[in-house]
Structure formats: structure tokens, C-alpha cells
C-alpha positions in Angstrom: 78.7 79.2 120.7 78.7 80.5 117.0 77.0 84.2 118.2 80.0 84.2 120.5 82.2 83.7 117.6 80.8 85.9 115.2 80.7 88.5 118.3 84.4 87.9 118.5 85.4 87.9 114.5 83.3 91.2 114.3 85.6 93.1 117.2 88.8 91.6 115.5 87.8 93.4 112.2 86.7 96.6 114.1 90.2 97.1 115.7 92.6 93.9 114.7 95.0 93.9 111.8 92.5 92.8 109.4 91.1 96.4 110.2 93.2 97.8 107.5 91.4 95.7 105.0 87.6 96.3 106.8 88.3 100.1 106.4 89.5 100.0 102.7 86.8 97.6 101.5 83.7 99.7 103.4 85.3 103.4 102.2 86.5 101.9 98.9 90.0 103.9 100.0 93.5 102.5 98.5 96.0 99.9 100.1 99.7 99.5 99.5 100.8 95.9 99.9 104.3 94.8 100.0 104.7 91.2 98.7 107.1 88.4 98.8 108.3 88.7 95.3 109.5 92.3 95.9 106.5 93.8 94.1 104.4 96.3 95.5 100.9 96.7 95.1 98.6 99.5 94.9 94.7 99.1 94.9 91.2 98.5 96.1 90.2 95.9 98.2 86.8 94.5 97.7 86.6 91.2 99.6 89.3 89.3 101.8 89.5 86.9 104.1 91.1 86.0 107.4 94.4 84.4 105.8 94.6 87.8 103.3 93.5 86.2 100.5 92.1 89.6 98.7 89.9 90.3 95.6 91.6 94.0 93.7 90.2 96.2 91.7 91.9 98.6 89.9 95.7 97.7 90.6 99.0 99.1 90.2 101.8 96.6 90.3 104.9 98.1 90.7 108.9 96.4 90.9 112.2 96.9 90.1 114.5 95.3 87.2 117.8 95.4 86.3 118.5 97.7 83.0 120.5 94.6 80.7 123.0 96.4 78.0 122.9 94.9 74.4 125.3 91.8 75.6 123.3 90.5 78.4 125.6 92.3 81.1 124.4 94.4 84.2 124.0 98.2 84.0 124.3 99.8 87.5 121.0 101.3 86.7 117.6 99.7 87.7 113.9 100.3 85.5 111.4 101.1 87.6 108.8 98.9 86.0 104.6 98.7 86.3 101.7 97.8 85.1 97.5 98.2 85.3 95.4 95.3 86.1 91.7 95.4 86.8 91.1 92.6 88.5 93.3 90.5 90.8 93.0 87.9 93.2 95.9 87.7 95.6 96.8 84.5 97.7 97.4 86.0 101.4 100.5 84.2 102.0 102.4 86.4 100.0 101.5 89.2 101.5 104.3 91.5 104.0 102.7 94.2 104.7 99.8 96.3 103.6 99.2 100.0 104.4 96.9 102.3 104.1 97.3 105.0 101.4 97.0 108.6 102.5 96.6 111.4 99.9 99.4 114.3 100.1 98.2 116.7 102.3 97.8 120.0 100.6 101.4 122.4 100.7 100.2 125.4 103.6 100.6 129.2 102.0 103.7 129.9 103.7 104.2 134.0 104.5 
């Protein structure tokens, strides 16, 4: 009974959603995860679990605030705001959606 479980957790990780997070934690490759606060997430997996609880290294938390004038009113403008963390542990139930992030592809010579 448990071989037929392991068996069965083994394909879900091989071509289920949790693939995403497989690939990035065995090619050490970058994920972008969209959270429930409205702040994005850039980084490298390096463990997780089936509810997406994840271990992060080298992170890049990114959001949006509102730019504040000297009386405490509301600009139109927002601040794109950010900030480095080395290590994070993120609790899976706050997690949207996570993508895999692709490099630019190089710009072809045109003629």
C-alpha cells in the first residue's frame, strides 16, 4: 500500500502542478509567485511540500504602495517598492500562482 503511494506522489511531481516546484528545486532555476497580499515573489526554491509551504533562497519581494504627499493625502502615483531576503519560509496558503521564470531570449540580428 505505501509503494503504491510513493509510486503515485512520484508521477504527481513528474507531471502534476507541484512539477513547477520539482523542476525549480532539482535545476536550482527561478519561480515567480504571486501571493495573497498583492506581493510578488521572485526566487529559488529549495524544499516544499504538497500544501506549497516552500523554503527560498535568494528572494526578491516586490509590491506596490501608494506615493503619500507631505499631508498624509494620496498622490495618483504608486512606488514600486522591493526588497532582498536570503532566506524565507513561505506558508503555502498564500500562494496564487507560481511560474516559472524564463530568461529573455536573446534580440535575433535583424537584416
Amino acid at each position: 500500500m505505501a509503494v503504491v503511494a510513493v509510486k503515485k506522489l512520484q508521477e504527481e511531481l513528474k507531471v502534476g502542478p507541484l512539477s513547477i516546484l520539482q523542476d525549480s528545486v532539482l535545476n536550482n532555476t527561478q519561480v515567480l509567485i504571486n501571493c495573497r497580499n498583492n506581493k510578488k515573489i521572485l526566487g529559488r526554491i529549495k524544499m516544499f511540500d504538497r500544501h506549497m509551504n516552500m523554503v527560498l533562497e535568494n528572494v526578491r519581494e516586490m509590491w506596490v504602495e501608494n506615493a503619500r504627499n507631505g499631508k498624509g493625502n494620496k498622490c495618483k502615483k504608486n512606488v514600486n517598492m522591493d526588497r532582498f531576503i536570503s532566506k524565507m519560509f513561505l506558508r503555502g496558503d498564500s500562494v496564487i500562482l507560481v511560474v516559472k521564470n524564463t530568461p529573455k531570449p536573446e534580440n535575433p540580428i535583424q537584416k
